[in-house]
C-alpha positions as a printed Julia matrix, in Angstrom:
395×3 Matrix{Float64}:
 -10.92   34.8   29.2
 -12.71   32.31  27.42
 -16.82   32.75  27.7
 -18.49   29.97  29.03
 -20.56   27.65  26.71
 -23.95   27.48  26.47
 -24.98   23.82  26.66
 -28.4    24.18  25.6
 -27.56   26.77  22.57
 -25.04   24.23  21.81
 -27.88   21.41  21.48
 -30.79   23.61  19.47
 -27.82   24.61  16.71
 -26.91   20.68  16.71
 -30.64   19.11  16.09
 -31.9    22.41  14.58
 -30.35   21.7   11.34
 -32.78   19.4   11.19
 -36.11   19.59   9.11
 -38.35   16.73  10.7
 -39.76   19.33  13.27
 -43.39   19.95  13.07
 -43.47   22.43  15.51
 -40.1    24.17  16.92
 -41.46   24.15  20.21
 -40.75   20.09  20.28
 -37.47   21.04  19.66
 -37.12   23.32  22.43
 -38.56   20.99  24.85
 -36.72   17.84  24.09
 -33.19   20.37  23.92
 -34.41   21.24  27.86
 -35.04   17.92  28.62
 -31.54   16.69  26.94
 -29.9    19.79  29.41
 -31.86   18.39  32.1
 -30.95   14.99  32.31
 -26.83   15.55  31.61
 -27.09   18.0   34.56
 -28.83   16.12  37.32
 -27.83   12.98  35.82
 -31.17   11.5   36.94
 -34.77   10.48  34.6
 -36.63   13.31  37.04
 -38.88   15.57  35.24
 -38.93   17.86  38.52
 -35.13   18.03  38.68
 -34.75   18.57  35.02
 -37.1    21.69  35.16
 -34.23   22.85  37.74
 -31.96   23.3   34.45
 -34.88   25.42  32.49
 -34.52   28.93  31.62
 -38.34   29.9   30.31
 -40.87   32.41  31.51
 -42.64   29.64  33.36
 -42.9    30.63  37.13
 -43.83   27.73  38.61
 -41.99   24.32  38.13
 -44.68   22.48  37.73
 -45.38   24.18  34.13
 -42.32   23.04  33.13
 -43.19   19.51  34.61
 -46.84   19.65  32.58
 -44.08   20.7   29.68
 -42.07   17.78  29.96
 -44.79   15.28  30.46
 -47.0    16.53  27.42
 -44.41   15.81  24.93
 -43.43   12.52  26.02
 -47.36   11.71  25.83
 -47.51   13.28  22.61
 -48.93   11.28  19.59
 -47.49   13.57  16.6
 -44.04   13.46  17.77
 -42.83   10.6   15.72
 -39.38    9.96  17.19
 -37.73    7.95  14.34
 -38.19   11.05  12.31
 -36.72   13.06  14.22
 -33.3    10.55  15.37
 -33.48    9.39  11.98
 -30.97   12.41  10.26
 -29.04   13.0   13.67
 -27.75    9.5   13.72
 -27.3     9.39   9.76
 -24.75   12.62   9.99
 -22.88   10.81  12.46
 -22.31    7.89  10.81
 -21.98    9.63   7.46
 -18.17    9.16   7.83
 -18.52    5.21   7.79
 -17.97    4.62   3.53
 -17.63    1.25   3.13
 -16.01    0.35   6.24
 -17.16   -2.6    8.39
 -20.55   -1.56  11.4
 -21.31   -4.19  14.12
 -24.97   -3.78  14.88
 -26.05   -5.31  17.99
 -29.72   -6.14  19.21
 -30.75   -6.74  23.03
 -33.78   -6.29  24.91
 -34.43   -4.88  28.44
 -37.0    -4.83  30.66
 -38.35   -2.04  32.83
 -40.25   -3.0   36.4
 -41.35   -6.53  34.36
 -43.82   -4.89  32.34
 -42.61   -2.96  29.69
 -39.41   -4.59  27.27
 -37.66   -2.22  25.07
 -36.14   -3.53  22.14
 -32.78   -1.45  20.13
 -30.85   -1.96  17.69
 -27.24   -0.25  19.34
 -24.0     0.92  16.87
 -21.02   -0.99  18.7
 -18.77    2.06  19.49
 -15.74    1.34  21.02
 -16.47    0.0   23.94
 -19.75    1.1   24.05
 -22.99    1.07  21.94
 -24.97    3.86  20.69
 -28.55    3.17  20.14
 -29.72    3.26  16.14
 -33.39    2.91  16.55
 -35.75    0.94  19.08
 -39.14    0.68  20.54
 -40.62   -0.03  23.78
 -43.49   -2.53  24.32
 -45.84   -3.47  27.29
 -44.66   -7.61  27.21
 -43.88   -9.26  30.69
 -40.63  -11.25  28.74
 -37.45  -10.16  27.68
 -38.45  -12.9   24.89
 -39.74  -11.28  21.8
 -40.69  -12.96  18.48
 -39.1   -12.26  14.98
 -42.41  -10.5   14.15
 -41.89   -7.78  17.24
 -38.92   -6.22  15.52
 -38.51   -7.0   12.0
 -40.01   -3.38  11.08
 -36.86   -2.41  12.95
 -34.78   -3.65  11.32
 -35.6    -2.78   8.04
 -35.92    0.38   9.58
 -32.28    0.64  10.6
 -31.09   -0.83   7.32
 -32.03    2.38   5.86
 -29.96    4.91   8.36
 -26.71    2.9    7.48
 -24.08    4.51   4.78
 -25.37    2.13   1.61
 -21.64    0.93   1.28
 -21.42   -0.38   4.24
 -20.19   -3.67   5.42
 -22.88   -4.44   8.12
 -22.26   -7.75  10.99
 -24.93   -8.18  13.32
 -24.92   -9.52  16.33
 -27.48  -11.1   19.14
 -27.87  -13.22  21.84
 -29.48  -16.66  22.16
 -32.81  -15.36  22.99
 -33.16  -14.19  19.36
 -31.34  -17.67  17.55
 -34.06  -18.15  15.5
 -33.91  -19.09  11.37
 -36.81  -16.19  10.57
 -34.57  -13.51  11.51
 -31.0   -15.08   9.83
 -32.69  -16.04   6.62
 -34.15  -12.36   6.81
 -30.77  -10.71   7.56
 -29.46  -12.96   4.84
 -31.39  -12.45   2.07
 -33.37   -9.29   2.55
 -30.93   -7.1    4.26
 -27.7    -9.01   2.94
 -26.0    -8.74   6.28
 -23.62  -11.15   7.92
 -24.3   -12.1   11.16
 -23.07  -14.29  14.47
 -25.55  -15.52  16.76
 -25.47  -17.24  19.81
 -27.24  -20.73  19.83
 -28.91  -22.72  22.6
 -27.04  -26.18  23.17
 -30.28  -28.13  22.45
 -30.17  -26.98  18.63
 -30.04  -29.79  15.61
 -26.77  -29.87  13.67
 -26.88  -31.98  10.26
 -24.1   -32.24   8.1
 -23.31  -34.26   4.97
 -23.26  -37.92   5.03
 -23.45  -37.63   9.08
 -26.12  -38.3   11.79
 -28.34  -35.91  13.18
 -26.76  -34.56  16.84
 -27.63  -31.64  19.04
 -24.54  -29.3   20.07
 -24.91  -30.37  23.22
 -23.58  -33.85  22.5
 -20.16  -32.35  20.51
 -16.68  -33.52  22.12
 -15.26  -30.09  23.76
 -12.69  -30.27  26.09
 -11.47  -27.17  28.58
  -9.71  -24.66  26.04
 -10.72  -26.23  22.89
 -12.8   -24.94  20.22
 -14.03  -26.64  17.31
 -15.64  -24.84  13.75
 -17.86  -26.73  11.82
 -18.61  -25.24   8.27
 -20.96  -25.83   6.02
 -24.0   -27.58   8.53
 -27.46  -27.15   8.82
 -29.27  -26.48  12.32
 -32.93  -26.94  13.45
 -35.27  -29.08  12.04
 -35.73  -27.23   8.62
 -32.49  -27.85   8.35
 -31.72  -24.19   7.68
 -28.48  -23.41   6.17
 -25.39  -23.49   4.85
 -24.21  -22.08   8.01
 -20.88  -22.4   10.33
 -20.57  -23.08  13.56
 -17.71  -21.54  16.14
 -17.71  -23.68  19.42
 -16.01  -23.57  22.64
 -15.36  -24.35  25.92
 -12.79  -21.62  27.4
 -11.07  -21.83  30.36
 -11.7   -19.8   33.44
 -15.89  -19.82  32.34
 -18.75  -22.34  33.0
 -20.56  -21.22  30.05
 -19.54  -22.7   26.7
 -19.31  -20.5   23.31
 -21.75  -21.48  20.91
 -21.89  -18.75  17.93
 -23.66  -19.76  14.32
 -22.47  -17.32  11.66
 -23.19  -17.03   8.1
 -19.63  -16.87   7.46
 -16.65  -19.94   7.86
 -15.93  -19.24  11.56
 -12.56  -19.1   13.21
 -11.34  -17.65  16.41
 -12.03  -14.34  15.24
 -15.79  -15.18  15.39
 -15.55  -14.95  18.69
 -14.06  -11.58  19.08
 -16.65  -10.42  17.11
 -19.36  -11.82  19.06
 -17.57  -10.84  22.13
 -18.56   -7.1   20.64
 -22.43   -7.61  21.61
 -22.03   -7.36  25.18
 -20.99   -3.5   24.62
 -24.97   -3.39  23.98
 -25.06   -4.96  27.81
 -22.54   -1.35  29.27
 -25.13    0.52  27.18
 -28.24   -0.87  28.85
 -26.64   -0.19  32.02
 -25.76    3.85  31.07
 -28.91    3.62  30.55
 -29.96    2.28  34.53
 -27.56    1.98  37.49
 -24.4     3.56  36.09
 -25.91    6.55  34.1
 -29.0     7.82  33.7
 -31.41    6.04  36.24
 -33.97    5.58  33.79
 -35.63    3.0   36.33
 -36.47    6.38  38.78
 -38.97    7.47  35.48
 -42.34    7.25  36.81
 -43.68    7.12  33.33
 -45.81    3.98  33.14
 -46.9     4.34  28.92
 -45.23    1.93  25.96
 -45.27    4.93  23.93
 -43.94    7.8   26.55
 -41.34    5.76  27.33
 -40.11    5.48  23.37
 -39.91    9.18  23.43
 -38.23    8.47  26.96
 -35.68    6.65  25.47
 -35.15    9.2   22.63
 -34.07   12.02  25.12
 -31.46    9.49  26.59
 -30.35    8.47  22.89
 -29.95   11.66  21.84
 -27.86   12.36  25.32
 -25.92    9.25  25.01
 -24.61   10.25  20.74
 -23.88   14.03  22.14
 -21.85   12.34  25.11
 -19.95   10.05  23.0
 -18.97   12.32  20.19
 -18.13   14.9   22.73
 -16.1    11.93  23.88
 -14.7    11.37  20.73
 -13.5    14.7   20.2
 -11.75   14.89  23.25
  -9.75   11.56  23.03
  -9.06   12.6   19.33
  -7.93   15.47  20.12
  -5.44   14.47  22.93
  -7.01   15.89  25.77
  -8.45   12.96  27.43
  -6.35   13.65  30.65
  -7.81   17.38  31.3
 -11.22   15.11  32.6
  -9.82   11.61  32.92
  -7.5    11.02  35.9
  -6.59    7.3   34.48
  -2.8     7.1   33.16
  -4.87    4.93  30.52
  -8.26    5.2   29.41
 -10.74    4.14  32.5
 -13.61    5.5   31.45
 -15.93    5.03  28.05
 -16.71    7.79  25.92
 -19.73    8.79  26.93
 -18.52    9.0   30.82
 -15.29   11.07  29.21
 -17.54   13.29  27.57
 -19.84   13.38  30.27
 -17.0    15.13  32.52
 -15.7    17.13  29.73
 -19.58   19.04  29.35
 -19.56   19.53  32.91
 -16.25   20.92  33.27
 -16.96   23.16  30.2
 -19.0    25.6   32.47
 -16.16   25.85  34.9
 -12.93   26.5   32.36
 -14.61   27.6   29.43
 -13.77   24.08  27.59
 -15.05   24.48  24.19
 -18.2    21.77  23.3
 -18.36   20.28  19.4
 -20.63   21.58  17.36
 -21.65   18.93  15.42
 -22.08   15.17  15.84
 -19.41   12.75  14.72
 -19.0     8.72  15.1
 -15.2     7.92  13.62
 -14.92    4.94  11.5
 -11.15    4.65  12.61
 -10.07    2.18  15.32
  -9.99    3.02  18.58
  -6.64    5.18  19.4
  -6.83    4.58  23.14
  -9.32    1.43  23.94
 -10.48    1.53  27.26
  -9.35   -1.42  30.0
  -9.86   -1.54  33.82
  -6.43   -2.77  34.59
  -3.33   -3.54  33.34
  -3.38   -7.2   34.79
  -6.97   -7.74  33.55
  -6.42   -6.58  29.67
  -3.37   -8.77  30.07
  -5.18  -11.9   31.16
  -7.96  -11.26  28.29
  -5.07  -10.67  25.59
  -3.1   -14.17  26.7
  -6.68  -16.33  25.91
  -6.14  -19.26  23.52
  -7.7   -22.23  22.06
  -6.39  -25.37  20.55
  -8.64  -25.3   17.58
  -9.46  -27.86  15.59
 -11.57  -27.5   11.71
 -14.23  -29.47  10.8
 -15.06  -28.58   7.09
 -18.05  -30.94   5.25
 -19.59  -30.39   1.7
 -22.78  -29.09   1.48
 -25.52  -30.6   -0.03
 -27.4   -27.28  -0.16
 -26.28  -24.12  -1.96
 -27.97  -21.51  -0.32
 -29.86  -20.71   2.78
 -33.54  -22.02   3.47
């Protein structure tokens, strides 16, 4: 018979081939705290120290444990994700990485800001930082050291799309992803923003003809009053939605622009495996900007384990020993989620080091049958609108 694994051994060989320790004992901890929270399933220091083996004797030492290193000022925890999310992605070569960047906000007083790897169907966070701001509304100036930051934990050759949400459709951060980072990008745009195009009136995208199950591409435009471009525009109304589809890329846009905007709200499912649906990080009593960083780098590192344990599973075709779907139900990280917690019971071996595929997903996830039908039979009438510009480059 099979021995049963040892979670937490599993987790110290994993990050211990790491350097960026200054003391092994943060190591220890934060492998306790990772046990912790995929056993109770809850952000609970007191139920995680349930889950600790140590010569403590009262849980409350393990509580002071816990709470000591997420207050802790040397633990620097992009130096320590840093080379555990690089050796997952170091698969990636030249192939093509969405990037997606969101906020969310914790009890309206703290908003934490990532930048999440779109996963299929999911996101995996990249790097992020939490900040005491009443807003979900951040400026260009709150996260640029992010992402320069995360430009350097990409493979070099890779093709890199990034994608956000109206809240951050401003020209600071596209002419930065543009020229410094030399990323593409789609963004969603506010209806109120300035279009100018070549030998043509000023008009706001508001005031452009689209009619239920149209969409209309403008290339080569300029939008805002700097007149910031060349960009492209992907616009529509769909059917079945009140909200139209307003997406400036830095690419000609077609109906495929769409699709890969359509990828940022994976960023959304993480945010909420992050609160209701996983790990109940809204139950934290932790009330510090900087605790909750280190917070969020216990549930990171929890969320890459799950979904390369995930991975492995799917890959290697025993999704249905966990998964009671005829099709895939569940995402990756809920798959390996059952697959850790089943290990103790049947001896189910656990990967021993961390892995994000490249390849397309081999069994993408869909509630229903009838609902992945109705999203695969969406169409457009489309119609091109392609002027000359009468700048080369962007502003």
């Amino acid at each position: 018979m099979k021995s049963t694994p040892n979670l937490y051994d599993t987790l110290i060989h994993i990050l211990g081939q790491h350097t960026h320790w200054l003391d092994k004992r943060h190591l220890y901890t934060l492998t306790w705290m990772i046990v912790g929270l995929i056993e109770s399933k809850v952000i609970s220091l007191p139920e995680w120290a349930s889950f600790v083996d140590s010569r403590a004797k009262f849980a409350q030492s393990t509580v002071r444990r816990f709470s000591r290193w997420l207050h802790n000022e040397r633990i620097k925890i992009h130096d320590l994700y840093g080379p555990i999310i690089q050796e997952a992605l170091t698969e990636w070569g030249d192939n093509t990485i969405y990037l997606a960047l969101d906020t969310s906000m914790l009890w309206d007083r703290f908003c934490h800001i990532r930048i999440s790897v779109i996963y299929r169907g999911r996101a995996v966070p990249l790097i992020w930082k939490t900040i005491e701001h009443g807003s979900s509304t951040v400026s260009f100036e709150s996260y640029r050291a992010l992402l320069e930051k995360a430009s350097k934990l990409l493979p070099a050759e890779c093709n890199v799309i990034f994608l956000a949400d109206r809240g951050f459709a401003d020209t600071n951060l596209m002419e930065y992803l543009s020229e410094t980072l030399h990323w593409h990008w789609r963004i969603r745009i506010k209806s109120s923003f300035l279009v100018y195009r070549r030998n043509k009136r000023c008009c706001k995208i508001s005031s452009i003809e689209l009619k239920r199950g149209q969409a209309r591409f403008w290339h080569n435009v300029y939008i805002t009053k700097k007149q910031f471009g060349v960009v492209h525009l992907a616009l529509a109304k769909p059917r079945g939605t009140k909200e139209d589809w307003l997406i400036v890329s830095d690419q000609p846009t077609d109906v495929t622009t769409f699709d890969d905007y359509g990828l940022r709200f994976d960023i959304e499912e993480n945010f909420l495996d992050d609160k209701s649906s996983g790990f109940q990080v809204e139950s934290s009593l932790i009330r510090s900007a900087d605790a909750l960083s280190r917070l969020f780098l216990v549930l990171a590192v929890a969320t890459l384990f799950l979904v390369c344990q995930g991975t492995e599973v799917v890959e290697s075709g025993k999704r249905r020993w966990v998964d009671a779907h005829w099709f895939r139900g569940n995402s990756y990280l809920k798959i390996g989620w059952k697959w850790v917690r089943r290990a103790f019971i049947k001896g189910y071996e656990l990967i021993t080091q961390l892995r994000l595929s490249p390849l397309p997903d081999p069994e993408p996830a869909m509630a229903s049958r009838k609902q992945a039908k109705e999203r695969d039979n969406l169409s457009f009438s489309v119609k091109f609108d392609v002027y000359r510009p009468y700048k080369t480059c962007l502003s």
